[in-house]
Structures are given as C-alpha cells and as structure tokens.
C-alpha positions as CSV (number, residue, x, y, z in Angstrom):
1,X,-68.3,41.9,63.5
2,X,-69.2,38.8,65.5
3,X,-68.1,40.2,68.9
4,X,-70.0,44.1,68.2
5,X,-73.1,42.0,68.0
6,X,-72.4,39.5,71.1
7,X,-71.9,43.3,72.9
8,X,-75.3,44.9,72.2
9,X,-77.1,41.9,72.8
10,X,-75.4,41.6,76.6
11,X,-76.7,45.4,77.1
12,X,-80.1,45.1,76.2
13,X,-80.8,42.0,78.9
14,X,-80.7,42.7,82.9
15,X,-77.5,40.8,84.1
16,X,-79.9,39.3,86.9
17,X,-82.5,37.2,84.8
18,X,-81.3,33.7,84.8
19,X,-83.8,33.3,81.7
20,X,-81.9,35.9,80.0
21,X,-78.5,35.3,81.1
22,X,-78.8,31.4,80.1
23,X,-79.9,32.5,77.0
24,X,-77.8,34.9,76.5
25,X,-75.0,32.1,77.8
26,X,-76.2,29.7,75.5
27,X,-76.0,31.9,72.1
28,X,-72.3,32.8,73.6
29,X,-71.4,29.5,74.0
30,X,-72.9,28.0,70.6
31,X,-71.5,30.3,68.1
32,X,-67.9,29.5,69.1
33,X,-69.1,26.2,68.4
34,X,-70.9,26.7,64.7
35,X,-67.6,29.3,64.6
36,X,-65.3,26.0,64.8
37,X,-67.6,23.4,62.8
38,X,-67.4,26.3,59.9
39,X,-64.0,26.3,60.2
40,X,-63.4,23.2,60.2
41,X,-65.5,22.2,57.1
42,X,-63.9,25.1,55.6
43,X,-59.9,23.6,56.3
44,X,-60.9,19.9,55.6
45,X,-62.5,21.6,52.0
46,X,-59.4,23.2,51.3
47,X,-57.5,20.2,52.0
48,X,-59.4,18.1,50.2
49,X,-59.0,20.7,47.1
50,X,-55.1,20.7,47.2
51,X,-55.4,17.2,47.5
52,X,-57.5,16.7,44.8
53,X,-55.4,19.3,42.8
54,X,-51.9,17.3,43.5
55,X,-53.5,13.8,42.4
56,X,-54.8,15.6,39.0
57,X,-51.0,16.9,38.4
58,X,-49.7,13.8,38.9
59,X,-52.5,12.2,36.7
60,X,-51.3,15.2,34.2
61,X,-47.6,14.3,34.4
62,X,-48.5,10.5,33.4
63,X,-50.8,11.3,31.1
64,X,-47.9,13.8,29.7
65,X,-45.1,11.2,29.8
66,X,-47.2,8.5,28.6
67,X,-47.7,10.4,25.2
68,X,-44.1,11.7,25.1
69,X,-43.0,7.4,25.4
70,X,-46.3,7.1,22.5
71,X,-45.1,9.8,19.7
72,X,-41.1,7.8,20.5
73,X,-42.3,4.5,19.9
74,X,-44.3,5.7,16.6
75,X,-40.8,7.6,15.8
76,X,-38.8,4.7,16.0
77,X,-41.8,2.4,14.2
78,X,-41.9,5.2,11.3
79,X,-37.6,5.0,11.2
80,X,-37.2,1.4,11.3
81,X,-39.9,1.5,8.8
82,X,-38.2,3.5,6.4
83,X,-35.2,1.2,7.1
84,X,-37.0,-1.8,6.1
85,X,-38.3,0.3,2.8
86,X,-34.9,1.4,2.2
87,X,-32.8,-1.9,2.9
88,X,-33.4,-3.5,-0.9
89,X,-31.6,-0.4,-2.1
90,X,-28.7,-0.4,0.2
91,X,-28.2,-3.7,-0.2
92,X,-28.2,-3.2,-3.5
93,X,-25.6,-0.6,-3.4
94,X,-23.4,-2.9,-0.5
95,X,-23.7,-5.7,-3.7
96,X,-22.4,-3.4,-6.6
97,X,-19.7,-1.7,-4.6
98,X,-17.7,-5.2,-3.5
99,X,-18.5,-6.3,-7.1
100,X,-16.4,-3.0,-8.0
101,X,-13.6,-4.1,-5.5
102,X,-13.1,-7.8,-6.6
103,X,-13.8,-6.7,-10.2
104,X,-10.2,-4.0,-9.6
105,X,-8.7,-6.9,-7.5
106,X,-8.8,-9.5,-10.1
107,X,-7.4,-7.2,-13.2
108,X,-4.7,-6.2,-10.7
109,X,-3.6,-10.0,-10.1
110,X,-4.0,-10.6,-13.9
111,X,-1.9,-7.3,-15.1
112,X,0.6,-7.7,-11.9
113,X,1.0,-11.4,-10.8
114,X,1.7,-12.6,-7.8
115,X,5.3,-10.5,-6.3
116,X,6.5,-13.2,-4.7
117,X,9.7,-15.2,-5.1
118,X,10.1,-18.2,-7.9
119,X,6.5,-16.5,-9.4
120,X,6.6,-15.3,-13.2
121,X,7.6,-11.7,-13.4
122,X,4.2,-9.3,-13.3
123,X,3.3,-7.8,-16.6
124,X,3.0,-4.6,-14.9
125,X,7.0,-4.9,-13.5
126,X,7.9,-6.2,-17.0
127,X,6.2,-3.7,-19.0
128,X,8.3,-1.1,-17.0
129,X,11.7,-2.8,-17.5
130,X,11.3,-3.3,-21.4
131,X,9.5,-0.1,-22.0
132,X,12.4,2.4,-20.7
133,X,12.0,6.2,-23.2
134,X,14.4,7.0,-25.5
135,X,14.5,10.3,-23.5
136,X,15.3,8.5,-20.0
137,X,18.3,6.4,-21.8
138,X,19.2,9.8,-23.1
139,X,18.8,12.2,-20.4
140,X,20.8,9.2,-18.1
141,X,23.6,8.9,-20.3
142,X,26.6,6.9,-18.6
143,X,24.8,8.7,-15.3
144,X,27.5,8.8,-12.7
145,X,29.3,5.2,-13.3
146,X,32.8,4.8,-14.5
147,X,33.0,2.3,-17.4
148,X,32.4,-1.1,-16.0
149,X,34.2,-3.1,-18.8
150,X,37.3,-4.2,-19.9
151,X,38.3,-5.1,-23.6
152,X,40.1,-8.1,-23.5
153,X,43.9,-8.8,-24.9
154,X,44.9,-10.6,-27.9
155,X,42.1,-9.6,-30.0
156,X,40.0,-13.0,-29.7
157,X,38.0,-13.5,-32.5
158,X,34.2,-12.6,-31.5
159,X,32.6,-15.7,-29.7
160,X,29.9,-17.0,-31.3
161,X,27.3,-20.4,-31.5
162,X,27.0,-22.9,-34.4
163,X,24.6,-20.3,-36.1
164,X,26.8,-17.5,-36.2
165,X,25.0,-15.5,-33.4
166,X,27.8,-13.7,-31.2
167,X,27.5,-15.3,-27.7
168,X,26.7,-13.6,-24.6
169,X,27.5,-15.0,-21.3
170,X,26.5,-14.3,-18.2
171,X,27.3,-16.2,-14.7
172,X,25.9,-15.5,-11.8
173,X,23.9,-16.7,-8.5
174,X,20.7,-16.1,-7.3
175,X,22.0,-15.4,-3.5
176,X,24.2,-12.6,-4.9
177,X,22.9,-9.0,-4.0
178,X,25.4,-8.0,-6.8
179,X,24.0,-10.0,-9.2
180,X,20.6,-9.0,-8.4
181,X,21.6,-5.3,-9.3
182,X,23.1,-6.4,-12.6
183,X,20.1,-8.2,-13.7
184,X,18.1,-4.8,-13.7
185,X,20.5,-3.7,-16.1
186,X,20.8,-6.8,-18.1
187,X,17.2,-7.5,-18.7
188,X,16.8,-3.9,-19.8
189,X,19.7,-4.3,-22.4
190,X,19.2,-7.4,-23.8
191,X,15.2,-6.2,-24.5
192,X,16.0,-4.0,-26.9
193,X,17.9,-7.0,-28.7
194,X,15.4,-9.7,-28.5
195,X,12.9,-11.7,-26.0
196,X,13.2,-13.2,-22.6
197,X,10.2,-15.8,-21.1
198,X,10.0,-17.3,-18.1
199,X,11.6,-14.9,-16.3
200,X,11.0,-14.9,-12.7
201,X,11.1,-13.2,-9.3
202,X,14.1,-13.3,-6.7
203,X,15.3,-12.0,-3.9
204,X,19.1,-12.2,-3.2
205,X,20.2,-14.2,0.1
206,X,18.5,-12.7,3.4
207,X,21.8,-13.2,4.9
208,X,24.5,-11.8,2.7
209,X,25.5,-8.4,2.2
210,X,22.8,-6.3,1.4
211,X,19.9,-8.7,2.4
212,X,16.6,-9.5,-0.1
213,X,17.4,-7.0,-2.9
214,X,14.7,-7.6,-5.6
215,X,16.0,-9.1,-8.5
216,X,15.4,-11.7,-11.4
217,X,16.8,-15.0,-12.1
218,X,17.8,-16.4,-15.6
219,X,17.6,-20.1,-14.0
220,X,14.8,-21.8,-16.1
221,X,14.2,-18.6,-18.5
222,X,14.7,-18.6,-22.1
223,X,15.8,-15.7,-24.6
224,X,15.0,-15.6,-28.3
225,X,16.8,-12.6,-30.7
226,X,17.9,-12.1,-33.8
227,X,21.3,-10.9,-33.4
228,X,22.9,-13.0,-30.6
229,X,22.7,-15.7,-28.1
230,X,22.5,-14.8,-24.6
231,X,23.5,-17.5,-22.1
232,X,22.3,-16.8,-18.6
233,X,24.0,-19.4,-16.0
234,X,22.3,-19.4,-12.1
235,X,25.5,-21.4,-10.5
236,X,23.8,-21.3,-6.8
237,X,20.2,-20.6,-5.7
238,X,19.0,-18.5,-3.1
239,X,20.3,-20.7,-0.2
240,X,23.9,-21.0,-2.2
241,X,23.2,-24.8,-3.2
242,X,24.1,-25.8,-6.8
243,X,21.6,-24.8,-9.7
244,X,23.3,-24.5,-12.9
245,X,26.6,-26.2,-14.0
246,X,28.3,-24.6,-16.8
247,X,29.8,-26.4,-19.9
248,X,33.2,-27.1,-20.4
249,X,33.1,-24.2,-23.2
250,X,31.5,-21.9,-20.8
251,X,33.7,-22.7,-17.8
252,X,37.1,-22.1,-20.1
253,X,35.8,-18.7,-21.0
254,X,34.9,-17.6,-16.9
255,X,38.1,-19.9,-15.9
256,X,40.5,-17.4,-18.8
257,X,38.8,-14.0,-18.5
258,X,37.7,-13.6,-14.9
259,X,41.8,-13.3,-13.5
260,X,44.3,-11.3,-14.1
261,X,44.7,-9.0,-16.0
262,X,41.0,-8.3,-15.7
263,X,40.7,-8.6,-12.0
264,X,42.9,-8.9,-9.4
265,X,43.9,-12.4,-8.1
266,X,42.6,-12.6,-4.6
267,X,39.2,-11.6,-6.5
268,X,40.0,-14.5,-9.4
269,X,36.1,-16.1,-10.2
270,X,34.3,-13.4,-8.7
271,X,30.4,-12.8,-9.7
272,X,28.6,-11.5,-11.8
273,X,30.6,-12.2,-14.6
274,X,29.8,-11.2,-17.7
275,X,31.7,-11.8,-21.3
276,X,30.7,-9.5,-24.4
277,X,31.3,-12.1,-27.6
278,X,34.9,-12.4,-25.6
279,X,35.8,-9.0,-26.7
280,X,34.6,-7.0,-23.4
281,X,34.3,-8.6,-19.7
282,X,32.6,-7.5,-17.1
283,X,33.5,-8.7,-13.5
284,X,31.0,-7.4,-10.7
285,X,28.4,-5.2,-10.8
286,X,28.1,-1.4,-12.0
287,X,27.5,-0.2,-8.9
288,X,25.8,-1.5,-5.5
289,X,22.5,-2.3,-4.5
290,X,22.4,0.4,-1.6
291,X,19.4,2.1,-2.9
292,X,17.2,-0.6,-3.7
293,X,17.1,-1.8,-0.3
294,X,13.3,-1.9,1.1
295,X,12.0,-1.4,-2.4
296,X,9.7,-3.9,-4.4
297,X,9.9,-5.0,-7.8
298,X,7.2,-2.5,-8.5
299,X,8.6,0.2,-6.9
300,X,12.2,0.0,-8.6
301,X,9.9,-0.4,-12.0
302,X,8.0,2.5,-11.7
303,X,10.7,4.6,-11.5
304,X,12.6,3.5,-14.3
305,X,11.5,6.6,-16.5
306,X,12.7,9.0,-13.8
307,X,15.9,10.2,-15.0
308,X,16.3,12.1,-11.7
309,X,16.0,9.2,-9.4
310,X,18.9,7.7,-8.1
311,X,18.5,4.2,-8.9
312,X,17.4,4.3,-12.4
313,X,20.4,6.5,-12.7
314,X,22.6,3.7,-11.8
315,X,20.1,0.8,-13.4
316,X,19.7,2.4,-16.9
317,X,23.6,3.9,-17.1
318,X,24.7,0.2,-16.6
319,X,22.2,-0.8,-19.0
320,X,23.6,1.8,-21.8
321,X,27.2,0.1,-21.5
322,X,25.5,-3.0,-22.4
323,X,23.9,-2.1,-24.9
324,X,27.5,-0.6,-26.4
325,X,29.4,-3.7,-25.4
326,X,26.7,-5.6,-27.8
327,X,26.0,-3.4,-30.9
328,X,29.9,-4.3,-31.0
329,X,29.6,-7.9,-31.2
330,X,26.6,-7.2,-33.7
331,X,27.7,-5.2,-36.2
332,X,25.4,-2.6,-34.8
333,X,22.1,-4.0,-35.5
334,X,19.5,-3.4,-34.7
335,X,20.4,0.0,-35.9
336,X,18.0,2.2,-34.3
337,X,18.9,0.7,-31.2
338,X,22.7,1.1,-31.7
339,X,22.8,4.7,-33.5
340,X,20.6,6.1,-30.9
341,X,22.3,8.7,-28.1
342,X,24.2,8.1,-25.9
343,X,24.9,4.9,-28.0
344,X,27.8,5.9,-30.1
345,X,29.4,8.2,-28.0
346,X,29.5,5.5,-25.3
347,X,31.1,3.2,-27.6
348,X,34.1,5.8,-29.0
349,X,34.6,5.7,-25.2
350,X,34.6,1.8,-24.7
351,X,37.0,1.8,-27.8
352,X,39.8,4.1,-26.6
353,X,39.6,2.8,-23.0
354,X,37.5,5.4,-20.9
C-alpha cells in the first residue's frame, strides 16, 4: 500500500519543478527512513518481549524448584517428627523383646547346663535317659543285638557287699569310644534300679577309634538303690592317664572273668568290662559307636523314645539285657521293673544260653 501511494503522488507533480521534485524526493527518501526506525522499534520490542518472557520462565522454574526442595524439607521434618513421637514406644518394644530372649536363654542354661566336657549332665539330657516309655523298651525288644553276656562257670555264689546288696561292677575308661556307648546303656538300666549324682559329661579320646563320641563318666559320681551296689571304676581319663585304681577285690574278679573262657586270650583284660553279681560277664560293648558319631548329648537323648531310630535301637536293646542280667541278681525286684515285657522273655533267653 506504501508504494500505490508513492505512485500517484509522482503523477500529479511535473517531473520538471525542482520545488516539486525535492519534495517529492524528500517524502521518498524519509519514509524508507520512518519505514526502518518502525522496524526497528518494532524488532528491538519483540526482542525485548522474548527476553523478558525467558527470564520470567526461569524465575518460574526457581520459584517451582524452590517449593518442590520446601514441601521435601517439611516431609522429612513431619517423618523425623513422627520418629521422634514414636521412638519411646519402639524402644520400649526393642526393651521387652531382649528381655524375652535372655529371659528363654537363662531357663535353657538352668534346664540344660552347660554340654561341655567334666560339666554335670543337663537336666534336659538326663531327664531323657531316665525317662525311656514302657512302650519304647517294648517295641525295642533285644532290637537287632545278639546277647552280649556270658553266664559264668562253676556257679559262683552271687557277689555281694557287707550289706547284702548283690554287687555290680563295671570297669572302664573315659578315652574308650566303647565304653562311652555302653554307658548310654548302663545309665539307662541301672535308673530303673536306683539313683546316680554327679554324673558328668565326656567325650571319648579324639584320637582313638571312633573319635569324641558323647558319653558319661562314673569317675567322681555316686549311685544310691535299694536292691544292689553298682561300682563304676574310670581306670584312665580322656588322655589315657591313671584315674581310678581298683581294689584288690575288684581286680580278682576283672583279673578271673575277663579271659578265657569268656574271651579269647589275645583280648584277656579288654574294656568295658562288666560283671553281673559274678553270675553274668560282659566284655565289650553291645554294639559300636558308629551312629553316634557327630551327635550331641542332646541329640542322642531326644531320640531315646524313637523306637525306629537306629541308635536307640542299639542303646535301649543293650539296656534291656541289663536290666535281665540284674533282676537275676535281685531276686526280681523291683517287680514292675523285672516282670515288665520284654523282661522275662529276655531272661528265659539269658538262662538257656541264647
């Protein structure tokens, strides 16, 4: 529209008047210039708008990420707040909980003990060993075991102390893995016949056959019954040094019944030995100590009234011989120990050599 109106305006004035044409010149050449100043103004506005418009984003963005850091900090004010509120409690809880656990800990010392060797035997272990069923010494029987006595010759009168209680001696060593099987056995018997105290914890030699088997040791303990005397000689401790020395009376009876006939001679004053009142003798143990390798006293407890497993099978069979061997030698008292199955039949088998 600019350049129709610069046209008209050239057609109207005579190209020969200077007036005209230096007027005319002059309006030509001053609206290119108002033409750029306009321009100009116009592109240093719009620049200064987008300018303007890019600092108040970035004001925007601050302002934005400034509030976002705000509301995080009053988060983490209002949680470690509510921490603070809530530490008392969980404190509280933190307090009662290891209260619980040392409470558990202690009456698991004081029913157990301490399972470690030459430390009283745990009540819990104990308890176990004296406590076998009716039903388990049933159900086991003579278990797999071949009759591990022998009745001796000469029918020796029945061996007993000044009182008149049939003796019972046993000789063995606390090193022995084969004694430490037979004790199993032995403590279990001679329970149902009286008392032991002082019993404690042992492991047979770490060396020997059958390394550390858990066992017992009579060395120091003390047995109190009714119906016979129970002698129970340590010979060597755990290192095979001496421990107990037998009595003249006790050496003649290991010295006359552990050799021949009763065992062979290269074998002659083997251990465990083990003489029933004189009448039956028993020279090494039931059966091996295999199976109890890598199990604790409280292990091999616990699964005394499992007539299934193995080792019970072979503890409380053993056991069940004893127990014949002695309600011989005591007239068969107490009764409801000696007339209780397998019992009787065990002993018609003991009696015509099975």
């Amino acid at each position: 529209m600019a350049k129709k109106r610069n046209n008209r305006s050239g057609a109207q004035r005579p190209s020969g008047s200077a007036s005209g044409g230096a007027k005319g010149a002059t309006a030509t050449a001053t609206r290119p210039a108002v033409k750029s100043m306009s321009a100009s103004a116009t592109t240093a506005k719009t620049v200064g708008s987008g300018a303007q418009n890019q600092s108040d984003r970035i004001a925007a963005a601050r302002a934005r990420n400034a509030a976002a850091r705000a509301a995080a900090d009053r988060r983490r004010s209002r949680e470690g707040s509510w921490l603070r509120r809530q530490w008392p409690m969980v404190a509280a809880v933190v307090t009662v909980l290891l209260l619980i656990a040392v409470f558990f800990a202690i009456s698991r010392n004081a029913s157990s003990g301490s399972a470690s060797i030459g430390s009283p035997v745990p009540a819990s272990v104990m308890s176990k060993v004296t406590g076998v069923s009716q039903t388990t010494f049933e159900k086991v029987g003579k278990g797999t075991i071949a009759n591990p006595f022998k009745a001796t010759q000469g029918n020796p009168p029945i061996n007993k102390d000044k009182n008149g209680k049939p003796i019972l001696l046993f000789v063995g060593g606390d090193y022995c893995p084969y004694c430490a099987a037979e004790r199993w056995s032995m403590v279990m018997a001679l329970s149902r016949f009286g008392t032991f105290n002082g019993l404690t914890l042992m492991q047979s030699s770490g060396t020997d056959a059958y390394p550390n088997t858990n066992t017992f040791t009579f060395h120091g303990a003390t047995y109190t019954s009714d119906y016979l005397n129970f002698q129970g000689m340590e010979t060597s401790d755990r290192n095979q040094q001496p421990l107990d020395k037998l009595s003249s009376d006790q050496q003649a009876i290991f010295d006359k019944y552990n050799a021949p006939p009763y065992i062979d001679s290269q074998n002659a004053g083997a251990i465990p030995f083990l003489s029933v009142g004189n009448q039956y003798v028993q020279i090494g143990a039931a059966f091996i100590p295999d199976q109890m390798q890598g199990l604790t006293w409280q292990q091999i407890a616990d699964n005394l009234n499992d007539p299934n497993n193995s080792v019970t099978q072979s503890i409380v069979a053993n056991a069940n011989y004893m127990t014949a061997a002695i309600c011989q030698i005591t007239d068969n008292k107490p009764a409801n120990v000696c007339t209780a199955a397998p019992i009787p039949s065990i002993i018609s088998d003991m009696k015509a050599g099975k």
